[in-house]
C-alpha positions, 0 to 999 in steps of 0.5 A: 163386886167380889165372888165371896168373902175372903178366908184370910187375910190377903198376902198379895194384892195387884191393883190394876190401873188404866188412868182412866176415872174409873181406874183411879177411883178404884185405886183410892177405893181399895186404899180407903177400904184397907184391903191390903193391910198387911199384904205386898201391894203392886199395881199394873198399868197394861200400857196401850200405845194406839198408833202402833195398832195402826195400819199406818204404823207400819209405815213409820221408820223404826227409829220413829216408832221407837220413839213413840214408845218412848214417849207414850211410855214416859207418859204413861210411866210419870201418870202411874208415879202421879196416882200412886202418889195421889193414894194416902196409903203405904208404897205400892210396887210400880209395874208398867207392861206394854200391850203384847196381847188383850189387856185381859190377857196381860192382867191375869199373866202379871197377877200368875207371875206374882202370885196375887192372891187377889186382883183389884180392877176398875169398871167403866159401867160401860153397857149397851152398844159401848160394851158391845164394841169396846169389850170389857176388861173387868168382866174378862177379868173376872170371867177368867181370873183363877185368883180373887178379883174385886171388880170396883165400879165407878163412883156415883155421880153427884 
């Protein structure tokens, strides 16, 4: 789902990743379209580390907390590394944030900071009560995006 065709070739393209099914599909999709032949290629993951957002968290010793980060990090970091290299497709330049704001919010901040002329994001076709209480981040995505943005839906099921 794209606003309109591009008018030239894309120079830098930002795939967003979420780990999620939807999330790697899209990744594969937009390497099996060859959308970025050509362009500087990165992909984000926006890493979301639960427990911090917590009531109880606070009640952890920083030390612990920390290592939480850590370790939700680490993970995070080793699954990134695993999906770029599950792509049959040139290298991507790796970038892993920590949630400092909606997820939405961080998207669009890395896609401005790199100068992304278009910005790839998976959709969960969530709809209903789901959507109405997990949000979306595609549709804020594309709701608030200055840039491109080609929003892949999930792949159909059997």
């Amino acid at each position: 789902m794209v606003k309109a065709p591009p008018v030239a070739a894309y120079r830098r393209v930002m795939l967003t990743a979420d780990m999620s099914e939807g999330g790697r599909n899209a990744v594969k999709t937009c390497a099996a379209l060859d959308i970025a032949r050509g362009a500087r290629a990165s992909i984000l993951h926006v890493l979301d580390a639960p427990a911090i957002h917590l009531a109880i968290s606070h009640a952890l010793p920083s030390d612990e907390r920390q290592a939480y980060l850590d370790d939700q990090r680490k993970e995070a970091s080793q699954a990134l590394s695993a999906l770029v290299g599950s792509v049959e497709w040139r290298s991507f330049r790796q970038d892993l944030r920590q949630v400092r704001s909606p997820p939405a919010e961080d998207i669009l901040a890395a896609a401005r900071e790199e100068s992304g002329d278009l910005l790839v994001v998976g959709a969960h076709g969530r709809s209903g009560l789901a959507r109405f209480f997990l949000g979306s981040v595609a549709e804020a995505v594309l709701c608030r995006a200055d840039r491109e943005v080609m929003a892949i839906p999930p792949a159909a099921s059997p």
